[in-house]
N, C-alpha and C positions, 0 to 999 in steps of 0.2 A: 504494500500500500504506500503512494507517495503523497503527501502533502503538501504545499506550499504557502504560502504568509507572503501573498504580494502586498503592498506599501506603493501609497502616491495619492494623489488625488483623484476622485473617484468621479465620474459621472454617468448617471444612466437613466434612461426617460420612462415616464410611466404612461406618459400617455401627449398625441400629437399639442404641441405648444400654440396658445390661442395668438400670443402677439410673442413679440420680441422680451418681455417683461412676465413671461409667464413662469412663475417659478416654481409654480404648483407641479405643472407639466414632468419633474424631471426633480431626482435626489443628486445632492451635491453632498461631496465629504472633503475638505480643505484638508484634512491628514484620515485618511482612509484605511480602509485593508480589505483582501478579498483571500481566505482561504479556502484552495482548491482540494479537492481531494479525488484521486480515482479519475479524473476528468470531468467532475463536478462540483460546483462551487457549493460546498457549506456554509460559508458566513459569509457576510460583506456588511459596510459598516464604518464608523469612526474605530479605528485602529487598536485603539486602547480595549476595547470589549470585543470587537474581532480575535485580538490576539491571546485575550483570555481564554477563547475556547480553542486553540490550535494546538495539536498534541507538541510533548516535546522535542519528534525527531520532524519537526516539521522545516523545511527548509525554507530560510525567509532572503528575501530578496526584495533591496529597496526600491524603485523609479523615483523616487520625490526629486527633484519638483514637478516630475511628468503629471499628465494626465492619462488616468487608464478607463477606460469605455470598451463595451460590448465591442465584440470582431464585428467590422464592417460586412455586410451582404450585398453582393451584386446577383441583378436579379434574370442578367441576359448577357449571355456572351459564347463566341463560339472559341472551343478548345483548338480545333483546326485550323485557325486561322492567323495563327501566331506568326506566321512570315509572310504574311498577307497585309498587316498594318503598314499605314505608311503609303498604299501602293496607288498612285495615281489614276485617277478616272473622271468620268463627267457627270456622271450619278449613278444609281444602285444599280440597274441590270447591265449595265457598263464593266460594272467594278466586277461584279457575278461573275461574266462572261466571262473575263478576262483574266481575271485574275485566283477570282475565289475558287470554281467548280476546276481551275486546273491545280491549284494545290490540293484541295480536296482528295482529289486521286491518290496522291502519297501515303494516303493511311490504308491504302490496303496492304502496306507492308507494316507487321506488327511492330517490327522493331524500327522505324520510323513512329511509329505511333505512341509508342513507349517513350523514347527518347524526346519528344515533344510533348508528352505528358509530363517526363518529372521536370521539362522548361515548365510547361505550364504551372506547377503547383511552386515553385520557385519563386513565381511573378507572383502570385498569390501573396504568397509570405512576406515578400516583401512591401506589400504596399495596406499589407493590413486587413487583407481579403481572407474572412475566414468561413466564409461558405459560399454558391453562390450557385445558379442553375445556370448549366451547361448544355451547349448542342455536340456530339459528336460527329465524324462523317453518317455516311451511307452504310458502312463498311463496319459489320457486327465487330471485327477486332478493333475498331477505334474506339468505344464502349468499353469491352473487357481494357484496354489499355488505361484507358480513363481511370474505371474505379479499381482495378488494380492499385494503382500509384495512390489513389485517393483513400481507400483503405489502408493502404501499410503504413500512411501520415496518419489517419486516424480524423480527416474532414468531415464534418456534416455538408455531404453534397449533394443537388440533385441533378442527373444527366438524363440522355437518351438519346441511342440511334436514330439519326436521322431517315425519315421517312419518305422516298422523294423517286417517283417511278416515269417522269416525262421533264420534257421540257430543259434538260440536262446533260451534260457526255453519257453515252453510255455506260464509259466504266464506271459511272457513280446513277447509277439506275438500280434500284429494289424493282419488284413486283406489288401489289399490292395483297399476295400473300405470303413472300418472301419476309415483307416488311413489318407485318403482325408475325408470322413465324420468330422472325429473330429476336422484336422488340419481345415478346413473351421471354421468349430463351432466357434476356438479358435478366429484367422481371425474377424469373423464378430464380436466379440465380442469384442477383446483386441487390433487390430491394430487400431491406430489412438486416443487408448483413453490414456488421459494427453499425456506423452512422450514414451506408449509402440509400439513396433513394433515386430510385426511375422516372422518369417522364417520359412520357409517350409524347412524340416526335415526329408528326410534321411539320416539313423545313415549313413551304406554303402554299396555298393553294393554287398558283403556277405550278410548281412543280410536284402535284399530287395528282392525282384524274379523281373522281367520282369516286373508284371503284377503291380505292386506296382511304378516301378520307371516310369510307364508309369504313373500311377496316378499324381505322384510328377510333372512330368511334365507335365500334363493337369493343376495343380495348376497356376504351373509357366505362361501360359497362360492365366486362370486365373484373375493371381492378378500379372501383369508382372512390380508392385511396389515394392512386396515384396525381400527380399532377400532369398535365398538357399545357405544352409550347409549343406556339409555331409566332409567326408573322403578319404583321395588319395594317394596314394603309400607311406605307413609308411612303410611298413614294407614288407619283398623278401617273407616273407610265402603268407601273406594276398594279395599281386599281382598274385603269383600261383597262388592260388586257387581262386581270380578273374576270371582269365585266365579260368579254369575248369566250372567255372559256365554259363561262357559266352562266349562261344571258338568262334562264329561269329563273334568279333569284335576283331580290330585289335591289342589294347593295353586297358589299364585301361581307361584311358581319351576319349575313342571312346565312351564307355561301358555308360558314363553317357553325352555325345555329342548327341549319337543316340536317346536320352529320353528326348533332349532338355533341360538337365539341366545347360548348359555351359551357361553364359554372366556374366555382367559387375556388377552384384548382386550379384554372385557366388561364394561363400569361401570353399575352399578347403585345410581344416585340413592338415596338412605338407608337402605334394607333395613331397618330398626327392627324389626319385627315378626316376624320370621322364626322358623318352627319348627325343630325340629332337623333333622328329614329335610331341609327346604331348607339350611341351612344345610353341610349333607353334600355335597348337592350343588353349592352352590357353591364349596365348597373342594376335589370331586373334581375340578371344571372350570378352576380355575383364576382363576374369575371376581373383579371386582372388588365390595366394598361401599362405596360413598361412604359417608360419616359427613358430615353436612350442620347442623352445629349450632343457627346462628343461624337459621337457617330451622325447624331444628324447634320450637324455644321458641316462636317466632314465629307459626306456627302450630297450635300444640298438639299437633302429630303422636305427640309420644313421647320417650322417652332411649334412643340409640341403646347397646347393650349391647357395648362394646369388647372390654371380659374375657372373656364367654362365646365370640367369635368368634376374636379374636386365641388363646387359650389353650387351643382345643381341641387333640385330636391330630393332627389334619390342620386347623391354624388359614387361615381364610379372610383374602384377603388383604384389606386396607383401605387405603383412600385419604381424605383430608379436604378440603372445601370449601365454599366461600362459601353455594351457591346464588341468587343472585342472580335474581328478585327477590322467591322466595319468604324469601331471606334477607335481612338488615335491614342489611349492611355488606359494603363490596368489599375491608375486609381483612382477609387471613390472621392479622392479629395479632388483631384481636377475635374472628376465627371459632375461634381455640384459646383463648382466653378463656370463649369460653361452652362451648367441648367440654371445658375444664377442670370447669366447672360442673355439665354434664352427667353425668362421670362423677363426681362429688366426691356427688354426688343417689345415685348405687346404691355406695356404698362403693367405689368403683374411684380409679383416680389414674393423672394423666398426666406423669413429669417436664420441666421446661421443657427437659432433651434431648430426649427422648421426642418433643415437642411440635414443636422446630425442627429433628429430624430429617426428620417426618411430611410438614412444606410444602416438603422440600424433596428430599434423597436417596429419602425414604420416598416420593411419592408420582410421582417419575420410577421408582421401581420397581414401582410399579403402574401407571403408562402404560406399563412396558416398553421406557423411553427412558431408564434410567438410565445407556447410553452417549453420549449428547449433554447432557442434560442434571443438573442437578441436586446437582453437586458444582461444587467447583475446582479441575479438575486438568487439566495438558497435553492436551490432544485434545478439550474439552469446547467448545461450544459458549458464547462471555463472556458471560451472561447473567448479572446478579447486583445486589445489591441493599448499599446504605450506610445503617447503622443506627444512631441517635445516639438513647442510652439515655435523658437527659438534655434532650429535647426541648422538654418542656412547665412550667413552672416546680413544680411538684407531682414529675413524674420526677426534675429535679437537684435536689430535695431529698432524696428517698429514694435518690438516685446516691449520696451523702454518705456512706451507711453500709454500701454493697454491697461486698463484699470479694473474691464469687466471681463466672467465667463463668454460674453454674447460675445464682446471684440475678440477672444482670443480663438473662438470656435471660427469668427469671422477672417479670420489670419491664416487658419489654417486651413480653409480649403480655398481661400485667396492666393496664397504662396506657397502652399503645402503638395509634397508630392512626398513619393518613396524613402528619403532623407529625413521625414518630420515621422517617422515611423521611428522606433526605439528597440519596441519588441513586440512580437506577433505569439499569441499564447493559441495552439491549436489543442483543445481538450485538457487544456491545464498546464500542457507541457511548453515551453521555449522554443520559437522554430527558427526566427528569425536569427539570430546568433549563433544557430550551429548552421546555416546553411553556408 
């Protein structure tokens, strides 16, 4: 049995922050402690009475002056795609063509897959990223590859082979029995073992037919535990030509309603575009919108509209993330950097509560894991992240004249990137420092 007695400043939210000033929202501790046990947290707390109950072979380890907060959660990102960022195009089916479905291919060699798996959990680590839902290839070994590596670290992750039978090279083509065949396989094999979980994985309705998305949702029924990802109105080309492939239904959001892929599991990569009536219907369902920032600037997709979604009368729930590697960075702290930007472009605003609630309480509550994850408190799963404001010589200057929690949350996803990371705690353990 291992225990630890982390030390530093504590912060973690209870619930989304009504203004800038909300301090209800969210428990602060100016000399804190969080011990871990087993890869779960038993106490948290003002330090002095934490440390009271920590056995004596406990190992303690200081951060002060850091701040230590819940692991961040990115809620959209492709693990394939790691040599794909970066890569020049004029927008998404551009990028796709060109660049994305030919990397793609490379994963059906296992040990490329592998190899680019322990890059990927690496990137993780280092920017604070301690859970996050993943697309794999086409290709059942990029899967097995995935949670392989993601088990022997010991991450709470959710992935799933991509499901994609048209519209694509052939050598990255399922069937649309192939593609329930395999996603099952994965399923019986990898959901439930240590902290892994499945999703069922259509990339999107381009590259699925009928006959396939009807499969994804016989899954959904299924295994109606799992979660489903795929993709939704990024972009005015990719809704056309939706539209052309499925002229019966009335918009995009019908298109995977009719197939039963719509509830309260349901993440849906950046929704930008969304009319009202979709918009209705994803918040009768329960479903999730990714807000995808750095990706969308990146590739000109759009500004995703917070305010009209979050503040309707039955507000559709939303999640924030990376994208990777339609996005241009693996951390949470630049990706609410440019979602700051984004909404600052249509008069909206994000407070930097707002913002570090989002990557962390906020978007374990749209995975629906806000019981394991996402906070610091007795029963949670030690996942968490050491934050040093003051990292980069540019930060402890502007550290100089910061007086509040708000400014310094506001600092760090202002100027903060992989550097303003200290230590990455994955299930209790230290990862960031032995990598």
């Amino acid at each position: 049995m291992t225990s630890r007695l982390i030390r530093g400043r504590l912060l973690s939210f209870k619930d989304v922050p009504r203004d800038i000033d909300d301090t209800s929202s969210y428990s602060y501790e100016e000399d804190g402690a969080v011990l871990t046990t087993d890869g779960v947290i038993i106490a948290s707390g003002d330090y002095a009475s934490v440390k009271q109950q920590a056995p004596a072979e406990a190992i303690a380890i200081d951060h002060r002056p850091h701040l230590i907060m819940p692991g961040f959660i990115d809620t959209h990102l492709h693990f394939p795609q790691m040599q794909v960022i970066g890569s020049y195009a004029a927008a998404l089916l551009e990028w796709l063509n060109t660049y994305t479905f030919v990397e793609e291919q490379k994963f059906v060699d296992p040990v490329h897959a592998a190899r680019i798996a322990t890059a990927f959990f690496d990137e993780l680590v280092r920017h604070g990223t301690t859970s996050a839902v993943a697309y794999c290839s086409v290709h059942k070994s990029s899967a097995e590859a995935f949670f392989t590596e993601s088990h022997r670290r010991n991450f709470r992750m959710i992935a799933g082979k991509v499901m994609m039978d048209r519209n694509a090279p052939p050598a990255l083509l399922d069937t649309p029995q192939s593609g329930y065949d395999d996603t099952k396989a994965i399923i019986e094999e990898w959901h439930g073992k240590g902290r892994q979980m499945v999703a069922i994985t259509p990339r999107f309705a381009i590259t699925s037919s009928p006959e396939q998305l009807d499969m994804a949702g016989a899954l959904m029924r299924e295994f109606p535990d799992l979660h489903m990802q795929t993709h939704l109105s990024e972009n005015h080309a990719e809704i056309e030509f939706t539209k052309e492939l499925y002229p019966q239904h009335h918009d995009y959001v019908a298109v995977y309603d009719h197939y039963g892929l719509l509830g309260p599991k349901s993440l849906f990569g950046h929704s930008i575009h969304l009319s009202d009536r979709e918009a209705d219907a994803m918040s009768a369902s329960g479903s999730v919108a990714v807000f995808c920032p750095t990706s969308n600037l990146f590739l000109g997709s759009g500004l995703f509209d917070l305010k009209n979604l979050d503040e309707r009368d039955d507000p559709v729930r939303i999640a924030i993330a990376t994208d990777i590697g339609g996005g241009s960075s693996y951390s949470m702290l630049r990706t609410l950097d440019e979602g700051y930007k984004i909404l600052q472009l249509q008069g909206q605003r994000m407070t930097p509560l707002e913002s570090f609630y989002r990557i962390t309480l906020g978007n374990a509550r749209a995975l629906s894991l806000e019981d394991r994850i996402g906070t610091i408190e007795p029963g949670r799963e030690a996942d968490m992240v050491v934050l040093n404001a003051g990292a980069t010589p540019a930060m402890a200057l502007r550290m100089e004249t910061v007086t509040k929690l708000s400014e310094e949350l506001f600092l760090l996803q202002t100027m903060g990137d992989d550097r303003a990371i200290v230590e990455t705690y994955i299930a209790g353990e230290p990862a960031k420092s032995v990598l």
